[in-house]
C-alpha positions in Angstrom: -39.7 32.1 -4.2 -40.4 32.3 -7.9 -43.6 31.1 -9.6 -41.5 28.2 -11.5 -40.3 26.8 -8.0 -43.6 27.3 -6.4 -45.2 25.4 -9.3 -42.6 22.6 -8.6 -43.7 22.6 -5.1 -47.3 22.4 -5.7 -46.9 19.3 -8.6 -44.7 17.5 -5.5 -47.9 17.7 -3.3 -50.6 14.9 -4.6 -47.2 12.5 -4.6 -46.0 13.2 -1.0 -50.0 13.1 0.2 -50.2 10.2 -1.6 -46.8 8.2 -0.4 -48.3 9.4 3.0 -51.6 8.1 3.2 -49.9 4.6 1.8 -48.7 4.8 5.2 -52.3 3.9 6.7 -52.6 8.2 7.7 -55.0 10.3 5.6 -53.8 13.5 8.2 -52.0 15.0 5.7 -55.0 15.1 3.1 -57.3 15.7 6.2 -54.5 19.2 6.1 -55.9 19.5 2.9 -59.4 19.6 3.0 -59.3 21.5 6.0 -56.7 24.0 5.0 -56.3 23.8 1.6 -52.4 23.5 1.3 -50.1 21.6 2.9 -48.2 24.9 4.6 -45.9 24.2 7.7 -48.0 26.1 10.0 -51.1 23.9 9.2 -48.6 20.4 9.6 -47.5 21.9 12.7 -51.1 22.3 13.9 -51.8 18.6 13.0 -48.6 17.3 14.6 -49.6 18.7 17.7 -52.8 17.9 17.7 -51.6 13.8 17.7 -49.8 14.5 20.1 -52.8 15.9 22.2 -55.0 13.4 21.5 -52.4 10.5 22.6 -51.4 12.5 25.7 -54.6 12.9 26.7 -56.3 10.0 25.3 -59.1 10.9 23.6 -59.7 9.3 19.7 -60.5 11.4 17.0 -63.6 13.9 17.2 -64.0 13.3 20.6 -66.5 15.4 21.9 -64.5 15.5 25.7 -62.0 17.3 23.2 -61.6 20.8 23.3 -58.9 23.0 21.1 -58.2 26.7 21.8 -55.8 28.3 19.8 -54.1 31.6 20.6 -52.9 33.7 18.1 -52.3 37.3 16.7 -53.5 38.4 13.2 -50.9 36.3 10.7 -51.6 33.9 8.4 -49.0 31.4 9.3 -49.8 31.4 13.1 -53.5 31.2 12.6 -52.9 28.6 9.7 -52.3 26.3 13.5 -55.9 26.0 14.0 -56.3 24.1 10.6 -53.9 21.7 11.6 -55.1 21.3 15.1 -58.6 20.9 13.3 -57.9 17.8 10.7 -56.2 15.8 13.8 -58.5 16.6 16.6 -61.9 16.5 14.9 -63.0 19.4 16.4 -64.9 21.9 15.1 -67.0 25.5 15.0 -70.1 23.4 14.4 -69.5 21.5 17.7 -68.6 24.1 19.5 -64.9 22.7 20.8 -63.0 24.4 18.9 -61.5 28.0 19.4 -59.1 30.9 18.0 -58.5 33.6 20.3 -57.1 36.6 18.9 -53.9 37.3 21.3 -51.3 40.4 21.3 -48.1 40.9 19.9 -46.1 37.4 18.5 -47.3 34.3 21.2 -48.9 32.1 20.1 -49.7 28.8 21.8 -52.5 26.3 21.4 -54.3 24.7 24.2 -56.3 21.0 23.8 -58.3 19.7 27.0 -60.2 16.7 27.7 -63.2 18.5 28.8 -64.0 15.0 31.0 -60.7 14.7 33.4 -59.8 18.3 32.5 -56.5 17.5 31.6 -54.6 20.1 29.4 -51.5 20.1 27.1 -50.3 23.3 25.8 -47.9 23.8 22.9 -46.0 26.4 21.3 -43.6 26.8 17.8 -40.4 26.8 18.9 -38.3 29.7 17.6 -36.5 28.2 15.4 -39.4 26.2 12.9 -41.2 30.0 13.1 -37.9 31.2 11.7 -36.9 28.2 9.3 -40.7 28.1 7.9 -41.6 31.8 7.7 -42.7 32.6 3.7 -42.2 28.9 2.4 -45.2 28.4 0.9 -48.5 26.2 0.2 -46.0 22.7 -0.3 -43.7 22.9 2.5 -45.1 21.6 5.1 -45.4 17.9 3.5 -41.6 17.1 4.7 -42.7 18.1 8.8 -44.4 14.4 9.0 -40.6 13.0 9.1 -39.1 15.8 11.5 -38.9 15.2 15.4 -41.5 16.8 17.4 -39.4 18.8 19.6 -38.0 20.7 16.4 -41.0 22.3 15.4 -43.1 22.4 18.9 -42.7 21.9 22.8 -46.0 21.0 24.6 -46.7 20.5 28.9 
């Protein structure tokens, strides 16, 4: 991408956090505390982590929460956790939340209810891993609006 675009992109955020958090949903500013961009991999993170939290049924910073994300040594992948950390409320400090370095590509994310001991697990699918590889700090802004099962499955 070249710097002009990526400028472009950056100017777009403050508008689409803002138009967001109109909404009544400061996650997307939460992404940007936390991560410090709004990069796919970090909007994933914080789309799966709502979903967790309803599955499961815990509220925001629960301290039955517990988030363990598996991942190898890239950016992107480990750029999950910051996601998963803005919706969950979980934290190092608190000691619920986790990244496990894993081998090769897999990487999946696991949040519990430490109380029942219920589980979800997610993983990308292929094809947001392949369709947001590279795209930059901006990107991930539009992944509020796109369908769950296109960027993760979770069981």
């Amino acid at each position: 991408m070249n710097s002009r675009r990526r400028l472009l992109g950056l100017a777009l955020v403050p508008a689409l956090v803002a138009a967001h958090d109109d909404e009544g949903d400061p996650g997307l500013n939460r992404v940007l505390a936390i991560h410090g961009s709004i990069g796919p991999f970090a909007v994933a993170g914080y789309r799966m982590g709502q979903a967790a939290m309803k599955q499961l049924g815990l509220g925001r910073a629960s301290a039955d929460c517990e988030v363990i994300h598996y991942a190898p040594a890239d950016a992107e992948l480990t750029g999950v956790i910051d996601g998963l950390q803005a919706a969950t409320g979980a934290s190092l400090g608190k000691g619920n939340l986790s990244l496990v370095g894993s081998a090769g590509a897999e990487s999946y994310s696991v949040v519990r209810n430490r109380k029942s001991t219920r589980q979800v697990r997610f993983t990308l699918t292929a094809g947001f891993v392949k369709a947001n590889r590279g795209l930059g700090a901006a990107a991930g802004a539009r992944l509020i609006a796109v369908a769950e099962n296109e960027i993760f499955r979770g069981q």
